[in-house]
N, C-alpha and C positions, 0 to 999 in steps of 0.2 A: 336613195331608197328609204321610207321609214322604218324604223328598227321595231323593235316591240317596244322597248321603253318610252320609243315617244307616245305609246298608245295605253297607259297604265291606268290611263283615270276613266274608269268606266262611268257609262251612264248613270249605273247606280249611287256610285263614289259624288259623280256631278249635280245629282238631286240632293241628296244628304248634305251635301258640302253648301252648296249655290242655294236654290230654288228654297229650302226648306228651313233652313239652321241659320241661315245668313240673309233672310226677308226683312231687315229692321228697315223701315223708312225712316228719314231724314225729316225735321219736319224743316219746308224752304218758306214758310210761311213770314218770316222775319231775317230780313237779310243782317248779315254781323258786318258789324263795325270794318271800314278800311284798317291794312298795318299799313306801319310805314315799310316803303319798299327795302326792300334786301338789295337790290343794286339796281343800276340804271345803264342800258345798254343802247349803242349810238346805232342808227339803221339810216339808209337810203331810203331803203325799201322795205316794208315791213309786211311780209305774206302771212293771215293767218287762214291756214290749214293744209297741210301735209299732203294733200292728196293731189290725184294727177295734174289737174289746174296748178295747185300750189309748188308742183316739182316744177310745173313748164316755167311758169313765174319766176322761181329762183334760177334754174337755171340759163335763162336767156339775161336776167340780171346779172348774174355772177360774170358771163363771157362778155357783158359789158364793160365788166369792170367795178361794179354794185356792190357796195358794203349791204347784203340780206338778212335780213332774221326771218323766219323761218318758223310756226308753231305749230304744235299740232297735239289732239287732245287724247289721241293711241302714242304709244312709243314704233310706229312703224309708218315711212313715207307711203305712197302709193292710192291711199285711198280705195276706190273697187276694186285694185288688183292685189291690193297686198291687206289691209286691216279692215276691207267689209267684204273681203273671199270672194269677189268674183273676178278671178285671174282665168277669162275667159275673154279675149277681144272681140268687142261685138264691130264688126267691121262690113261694108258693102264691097261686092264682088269686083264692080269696076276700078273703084280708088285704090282696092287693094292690090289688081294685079296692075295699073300703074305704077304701084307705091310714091303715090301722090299724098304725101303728109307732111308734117313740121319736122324739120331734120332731127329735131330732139325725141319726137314720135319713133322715126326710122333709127336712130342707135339704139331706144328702150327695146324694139323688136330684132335689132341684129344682135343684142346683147343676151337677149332671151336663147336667139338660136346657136351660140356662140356658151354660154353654159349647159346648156343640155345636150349639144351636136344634132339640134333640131328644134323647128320652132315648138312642134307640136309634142312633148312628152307624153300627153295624158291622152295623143289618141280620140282625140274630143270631137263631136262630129257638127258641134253647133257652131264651131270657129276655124279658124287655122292655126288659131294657139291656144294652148289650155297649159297650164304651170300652178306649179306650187306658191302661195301666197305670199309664204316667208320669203323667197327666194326672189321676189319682186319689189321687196324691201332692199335686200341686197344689193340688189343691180341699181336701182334708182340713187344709194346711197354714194356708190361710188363713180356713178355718173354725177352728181353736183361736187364730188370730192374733184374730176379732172375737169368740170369747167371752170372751176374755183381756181384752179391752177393754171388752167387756158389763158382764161380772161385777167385773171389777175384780180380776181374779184374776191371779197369775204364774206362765207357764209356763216352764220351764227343760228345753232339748229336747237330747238326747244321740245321736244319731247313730252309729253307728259302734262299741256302747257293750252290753259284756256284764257282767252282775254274775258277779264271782271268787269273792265272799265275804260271808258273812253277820255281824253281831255280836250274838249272842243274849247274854239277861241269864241269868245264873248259876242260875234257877228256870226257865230254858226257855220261860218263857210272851211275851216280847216282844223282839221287833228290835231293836236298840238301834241298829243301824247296818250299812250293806253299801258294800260296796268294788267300785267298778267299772273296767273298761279299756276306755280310749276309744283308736281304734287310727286313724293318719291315716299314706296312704304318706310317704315323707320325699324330698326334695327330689332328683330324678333316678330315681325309682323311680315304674314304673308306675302311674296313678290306679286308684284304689276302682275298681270292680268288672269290671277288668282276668281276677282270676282268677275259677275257680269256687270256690263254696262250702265243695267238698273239697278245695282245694287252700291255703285262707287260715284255716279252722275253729281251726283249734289253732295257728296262730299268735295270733289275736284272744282266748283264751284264756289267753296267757302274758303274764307282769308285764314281761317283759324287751322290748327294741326289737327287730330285726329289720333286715333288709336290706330286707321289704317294708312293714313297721309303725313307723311312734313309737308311742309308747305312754303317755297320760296316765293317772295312776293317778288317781281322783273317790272323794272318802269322803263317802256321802249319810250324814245326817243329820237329828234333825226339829230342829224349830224349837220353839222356846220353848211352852210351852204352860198349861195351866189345872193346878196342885199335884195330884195321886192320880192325873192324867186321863190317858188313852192320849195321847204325846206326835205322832204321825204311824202314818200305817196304811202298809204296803207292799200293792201290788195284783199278785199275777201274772198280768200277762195273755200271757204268753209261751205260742209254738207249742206245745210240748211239756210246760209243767209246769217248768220249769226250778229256782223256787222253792223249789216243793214237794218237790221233790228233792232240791234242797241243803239247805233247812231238815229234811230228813228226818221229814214230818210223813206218817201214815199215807196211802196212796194203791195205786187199784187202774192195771194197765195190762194192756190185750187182754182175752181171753175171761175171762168171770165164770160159774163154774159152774152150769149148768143147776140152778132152782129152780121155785119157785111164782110168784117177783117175776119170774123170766130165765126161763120155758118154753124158748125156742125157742134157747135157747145150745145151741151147736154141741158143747160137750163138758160130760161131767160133774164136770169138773176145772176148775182155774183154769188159763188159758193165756198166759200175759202178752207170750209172742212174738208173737204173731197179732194186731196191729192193722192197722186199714186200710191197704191201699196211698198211699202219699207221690207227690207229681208233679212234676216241673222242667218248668214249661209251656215253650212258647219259640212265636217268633211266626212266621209263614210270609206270602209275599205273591205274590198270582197278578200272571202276565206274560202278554203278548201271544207271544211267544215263545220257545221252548224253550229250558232255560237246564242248562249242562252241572254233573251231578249227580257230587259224590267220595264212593266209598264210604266210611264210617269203616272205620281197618284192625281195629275191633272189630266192625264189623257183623253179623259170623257169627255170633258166640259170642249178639247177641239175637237175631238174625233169628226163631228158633226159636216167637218168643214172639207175633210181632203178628198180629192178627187185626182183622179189621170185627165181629167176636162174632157176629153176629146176621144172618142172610139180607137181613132188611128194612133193615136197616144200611150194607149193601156196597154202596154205592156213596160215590167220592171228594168229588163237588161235596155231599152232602148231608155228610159229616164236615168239609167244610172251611167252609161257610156254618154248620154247628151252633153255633160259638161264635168266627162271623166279628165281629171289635171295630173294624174298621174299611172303609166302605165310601164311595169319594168317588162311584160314578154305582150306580143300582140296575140291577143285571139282568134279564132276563126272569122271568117265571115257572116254578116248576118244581116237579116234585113226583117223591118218587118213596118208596117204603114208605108210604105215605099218610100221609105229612110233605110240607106244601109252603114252599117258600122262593123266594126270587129267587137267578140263578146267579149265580156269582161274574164279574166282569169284571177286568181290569188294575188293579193296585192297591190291590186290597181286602188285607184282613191279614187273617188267621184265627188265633186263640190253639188250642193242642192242648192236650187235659185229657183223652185217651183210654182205657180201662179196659184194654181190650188193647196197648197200646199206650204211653205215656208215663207209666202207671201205675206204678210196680214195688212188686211187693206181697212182702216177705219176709216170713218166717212161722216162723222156727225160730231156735234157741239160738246159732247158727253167723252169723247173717245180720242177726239182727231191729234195726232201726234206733234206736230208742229203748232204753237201756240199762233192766234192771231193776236193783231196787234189791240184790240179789246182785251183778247184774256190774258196777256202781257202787263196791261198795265192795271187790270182786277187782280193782278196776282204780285203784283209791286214790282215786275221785273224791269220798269221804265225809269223807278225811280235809283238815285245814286248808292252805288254799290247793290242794286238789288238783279242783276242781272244772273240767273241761273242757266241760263243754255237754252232756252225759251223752247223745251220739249217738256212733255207729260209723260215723267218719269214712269206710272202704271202702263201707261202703254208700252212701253221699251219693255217693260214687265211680261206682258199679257205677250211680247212677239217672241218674244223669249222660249217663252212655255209652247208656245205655239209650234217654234222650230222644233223645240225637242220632243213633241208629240207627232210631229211628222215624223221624226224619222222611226221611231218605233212601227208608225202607219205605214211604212215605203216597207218594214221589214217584217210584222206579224200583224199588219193592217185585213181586215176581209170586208170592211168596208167602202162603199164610194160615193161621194152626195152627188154626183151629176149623172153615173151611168148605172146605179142600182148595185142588187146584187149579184155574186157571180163572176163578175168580172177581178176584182182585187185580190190577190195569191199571194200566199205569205213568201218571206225570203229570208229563213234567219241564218243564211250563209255569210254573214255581213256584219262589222263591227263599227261601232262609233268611235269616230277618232279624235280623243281627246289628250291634253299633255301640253306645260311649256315649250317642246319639242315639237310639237305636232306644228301640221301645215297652215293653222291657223293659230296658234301660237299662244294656245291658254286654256287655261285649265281643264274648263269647261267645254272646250271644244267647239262653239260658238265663233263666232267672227269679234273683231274687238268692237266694232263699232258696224252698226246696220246699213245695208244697201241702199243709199236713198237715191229714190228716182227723182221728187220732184224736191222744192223746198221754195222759199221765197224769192220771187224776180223782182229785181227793183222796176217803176215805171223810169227811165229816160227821163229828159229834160223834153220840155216844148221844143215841133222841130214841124217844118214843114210839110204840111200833110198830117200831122199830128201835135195838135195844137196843145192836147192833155198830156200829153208826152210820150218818148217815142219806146215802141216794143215790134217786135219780129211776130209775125199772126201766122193765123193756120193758111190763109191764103197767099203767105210769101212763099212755102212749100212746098204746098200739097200737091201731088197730081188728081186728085179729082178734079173733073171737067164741072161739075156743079149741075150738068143737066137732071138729073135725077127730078123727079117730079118731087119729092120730097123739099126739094129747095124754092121753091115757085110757088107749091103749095104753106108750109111753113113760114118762111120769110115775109114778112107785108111787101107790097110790091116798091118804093121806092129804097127800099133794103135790097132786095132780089137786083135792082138793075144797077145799085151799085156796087153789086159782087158781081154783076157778068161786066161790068163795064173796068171794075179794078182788075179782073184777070184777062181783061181781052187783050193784054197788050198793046201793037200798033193799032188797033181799031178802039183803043179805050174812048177817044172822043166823040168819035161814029157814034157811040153808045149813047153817051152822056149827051149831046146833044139832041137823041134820037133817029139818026139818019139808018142805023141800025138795027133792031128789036133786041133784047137780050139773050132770047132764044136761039139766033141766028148769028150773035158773035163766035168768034171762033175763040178759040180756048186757049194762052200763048202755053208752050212746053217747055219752062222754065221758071227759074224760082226769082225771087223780085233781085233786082242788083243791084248792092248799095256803092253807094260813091264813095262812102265812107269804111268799106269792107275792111278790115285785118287778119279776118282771118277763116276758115273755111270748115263744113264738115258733111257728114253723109252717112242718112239713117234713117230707117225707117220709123213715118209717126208709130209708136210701138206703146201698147196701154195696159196697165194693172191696175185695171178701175178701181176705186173705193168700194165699200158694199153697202148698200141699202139702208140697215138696221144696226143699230147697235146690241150687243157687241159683234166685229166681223162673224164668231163663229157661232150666230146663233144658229141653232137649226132651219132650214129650209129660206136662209137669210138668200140674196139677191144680189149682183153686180149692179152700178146705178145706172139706168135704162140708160140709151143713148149715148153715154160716155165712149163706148168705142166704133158707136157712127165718126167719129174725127183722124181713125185709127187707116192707115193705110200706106201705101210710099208714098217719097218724097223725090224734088227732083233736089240733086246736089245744090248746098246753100250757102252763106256767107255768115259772117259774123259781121255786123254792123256794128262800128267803136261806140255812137250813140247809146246801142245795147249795153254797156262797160261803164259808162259816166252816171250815176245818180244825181239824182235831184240835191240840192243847198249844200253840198260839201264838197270841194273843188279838190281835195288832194284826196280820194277814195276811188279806187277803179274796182271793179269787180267780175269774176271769171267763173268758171264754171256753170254751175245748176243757177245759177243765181241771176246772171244776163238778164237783161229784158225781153225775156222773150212773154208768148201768153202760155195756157195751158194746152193746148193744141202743141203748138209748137214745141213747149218745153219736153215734149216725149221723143221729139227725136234730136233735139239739141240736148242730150244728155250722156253721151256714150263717149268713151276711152278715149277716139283719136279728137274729139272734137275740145274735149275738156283740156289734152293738150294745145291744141290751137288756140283755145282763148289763154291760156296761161300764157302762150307763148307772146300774144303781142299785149296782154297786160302787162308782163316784166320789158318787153320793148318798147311800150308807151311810156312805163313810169321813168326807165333812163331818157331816152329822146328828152320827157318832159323837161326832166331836170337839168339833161345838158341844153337844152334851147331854153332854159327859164318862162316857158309856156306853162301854161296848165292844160290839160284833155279835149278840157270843153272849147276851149278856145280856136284847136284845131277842125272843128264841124260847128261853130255857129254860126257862119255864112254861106253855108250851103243850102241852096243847089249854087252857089255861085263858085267859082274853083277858091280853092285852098291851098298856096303853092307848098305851105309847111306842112297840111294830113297828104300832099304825093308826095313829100321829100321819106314821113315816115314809113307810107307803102311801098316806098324802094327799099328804103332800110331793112323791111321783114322779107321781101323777096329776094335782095341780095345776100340775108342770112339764112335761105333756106327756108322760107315760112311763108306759105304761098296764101296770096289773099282773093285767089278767087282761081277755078276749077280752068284747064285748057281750052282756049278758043269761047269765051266766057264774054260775048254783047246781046244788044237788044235785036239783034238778026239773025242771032245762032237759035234754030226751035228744034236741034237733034240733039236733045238730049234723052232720049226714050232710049237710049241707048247703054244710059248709063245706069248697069242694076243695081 
């Protein structure tokens, strides 16, 4: 239960402290000089970024046997479940009542129902589990604590801890070594997670101390290893691609130009501003009695933006029970859009993940949060030692303000930009839950680090069928059938019949030769099946488009047309290893949000259990690697031709419990409409 004290830093305390008194920008215009390192630590395996990808990676490493290091730039493992608040599993109906997932998936969720005496604590109606954030650190923590000890593996865990810098060997093909900064307040100076995000970014960044950081310089390095053989693998599993970035290895970001593989892309151009909207969840708690509400003195400038979106939406007790993560008594019954839920009572805590609301979706050259690799290297972040985190610290700024303007909206709001007036009623039974204590674990009551849906996909190496190199499309997923006259008419016609001719399945030659029409192919009911697979996931293309105009919450501003024509289910789909190997550097694998997949795609290859599944055979690739003295690529460059060592490694993950493709999973199996 939360106590009171963990709830002491009110809103008001959070804007005086944070938003107002503590706005100094950094200026990152001039990168500072390298130190020499403070120590140098030996890895196998060197995972940067803490979050689900990054747990699954260590710990399939560790039960190998894996010397791991481990980074991460919150002091809390987990990623969406534990330090950017959304400890909500977005999960599909069918996989989940198999419990067909990565064995490391299935203990993080038996561990959940195993500290609580149930999966579901919060009562939540969007999932089958909904949990406190901090408490997801916990469990993850000593989950790699007993595979450490299983496998006989060692884990070396960093904290606090961004990589500066890369040491490539002089033919660009291997890591030689990276340079990181581990940042800890200094003696009289406020504790970790004191400030926000935007307010501490680019200090955590720089070599130098600080009034609010020391700063330990860390030089990873691999460990001794087998004479010609890849010495240690790096694995990016960071939010954004961060790696990929700095190693400047080819990679797509936002919209991918409308094709045959992308139909349903919003533009016929590449758009690299326009990734999904980012979120600062933050936690809220109903009270018995009315509790007095401060406006933020920013509140105006978003007011413009929040909305319930949807008629069957608007109402308060159904958004705050939707992804409720904590509930000590259950409520009545309730219902209402034909959604039913128990109400909320005193007590309960509700996490916010709103689309109109704690979303902020920028979209433009002026705004867009993830840098491209132009404004990267306009802004020196390319060059040696100039690497800052490659985000647009204003914007982490402006999502900030944003979040905490919603929730004042969700509680003394009487506005609504999508459905008018009328509709939006106040609620100030409800307090903001802030405090080192609290379930998101800082001051301010914010999440430590934002919800990212999308961030940079590396493209693949050249592969057949894909010569420019290979990515997972909206056509290896989707279940739309593509008859839509939309696609016939838009499409120029030898575009058009090689999207009904790549989805036709066994008639794809009919097509391509013509013996067929493309009108009259039949549509295969299944997602594309790599030969290459590792590993698996299931979820619906799911979209928080960008917005039109800069800035997101201009008034009467727009979602960017088209962007969620790509939006719909999926049939259950695979991880392709291809998707995992970047382009020029042989000892880099990479997991999570970051895969090859396109922008279509990357909306439903982004959720909880899948993020485990790539970790899980990124940490199984990079051991296999090292104990077969192979590299990644090596195992898929001869395909379509068999590869006895990539099925010796697809055994390896299925006999540990890590399945690489869905039951009863060929090119003759078309039932899968079955699976929701």
């Amino acid at each position: 239960m939360i106590r009171r004290h963990e709830v002491a830093f009110s809103l008001t305390s959070l804007i005086s402290l944070n938003l107002i008194s503590s706005l100094v920008a950094f200026d990152s215009a001039i990168a500072t000089p390298p130190r020499t390192p403070d120590k140098s630590v030996n890895c196998e395996i060197l995972v940067v970024g803490g979050g689900l990808s990054g747990v699954a990676t260590a710990y399939e490493g560790l039960l190998a046997g894996r010397t791991v290091c481990l980074t991460e730039i919150t002091d809390w493992l987990g990623g969406q479940i534990s330090a950017q608040g959304t400890s909500a599993l977005d999960e599909r109906p069918t996989q989940r009542s198999q419990q067909f997932y990565s064995r490391g998936y299935l203990e993080l969720r038996n561990r959940i129902q195993r500290k609580y005496g149930e999966l579901n604590p919060g009562d939540c109606w969007v999932s089958d589990s909904c949990f406190l954030p901090r408490d997801a650190h916990t469990i993850l923590t000593q989950m790699l604590k007993d595979a450490e000890k299983k496998g006989k593996g060692k884990l070396q865990w960093f904290p606090n801890t961004v990589i500066k810098d890369l040491e490539i060997a002089a033919d660009g093909k291997i890591i030689n070594g990276a340079i990181a900064i581990q940042h800890q307040p200094p003696k009289g100076a406020p504790p970790l997670n004191t400030l926000t995000l935007s307010q501490s970014i680019e200090d955590a960044y720089r070599y130098e101390n600080s009034s609010r950081f020391t700063k330990t310089i860390v030089r990873f390095i691999p460990k001794a290893a087998k004479e010609n053989a890849p010495k240690w693998y790096v694995v990016d599993a960071s939010e954004t691609g961060e790696i990929i970035a700095l190693a400047d290895v080819p990679y797509r970001l936002g919209i991918d130009a409308r094709s045959y593989l992308e139909p349903s892309s919003s533009s016929a151009n590449n758009d690299p501003y326009c990734t999904q909207g980012f979120t600062y969840t933050f936690a809220m708690e109903a009270t018995k009695e009315a509790q007095p509400q401060t406006m933020p003195p920013f509140y105006l400038q978003y007011a413009p933006y929040f909305s319930y979106e949807l008629a069957r939406l608007a109402n308060f007790d159904l958004v705050f029970t939707y992804r409720r993560i904590w509930s000590p008594s259950k409520g009545q019954p309730a219902k209402f859009g034909g959604v039913s839920f128990t109400a909320a009572t005193p007590g309960d805590i509700s996490m916010q993940n709103w689309t109109w609301g704690n979303d902020y979706r920028p979209g433009t050259a002026k705004d867009n949060l993830i840098y491209t690799r132009q404004q990267l290297q306009g802004t020196g972040q390319l060059q040696p030692g100039g690497w800052m985190g490659g985000l647009r610290t204003e914007t982490l700024r402006r999502g900030e303000e944003n979040a905490l303007s919603f929730y004042y909206w969700l509680v003394a709001g009487t506005t609504d930009s999508q459905l008018g007036e009328g509709v939006k009623q106040q609620r100030t039974n409800n307090r903001f839950v802030s405090g080192l204590n609290s379930p998101m674990g800082t001051a301010h009551g914010l999440s430590k680090y934002p919800y990212m849906r999308e961030g940079r996909r590396i493209i693949g190496r050249p592969s057949w069928g894909q010569p420019e190199g290979f990515a997972i499309w909206e056509i290896d997923i989707s279940r739309r059938d593509y008859n839509d006259e939309y696609y016939s008419k838009t499409l120029p016609a030898d575009m058009y019949r090689r999207l009904r001719a790549a989805v036709a399945g066994l008639e794809a030659v009919s097509v391509i030769d013509g013996q067929v029409t493309p009108d009259k192919a039949m549509r295969r009911t299944r997602s594309t099946i790599f030969p290459d697979s590792v590993g698996i996931g299931h979820y619906a293309i799911d979209f928080h488009p960008c917005m039109v105009n800069s800035p997101p919450e201009a008034p009467g501003n727009i979602e960017r047309p088209g962007e969620r024509r790509g939006a719909g289910q999926a049939y259950p789909f695979q991880i392709a290893l291809r998707a995992m190997i970047p382009q020029k550097i042989d000892n880099l694998l990479v997991g999570g949000k970051s895969i090859g997949t396109s922008h279509i795609a990357a909306a439903a290859y982004r959720v909880h259990s899948f993020e485990w599944s790539a970790g899980a055979a990124a940490g199984t690739v990079a051991s296999f690697a090292i104990k077969n003295a192979i590299a990644p690529y090596q195992l898929v460059d001869d395909l379509p031709k068999q590869e006895p060592q990539l099925e010796a490694l697809k055994q390896l993950l299925q006999k540990n419990g890590n399945p690489t493709a869905f039951p009863d999973t060929s090119i003759f199996n078309q039932n899968w409409d079955n699976w929701k």
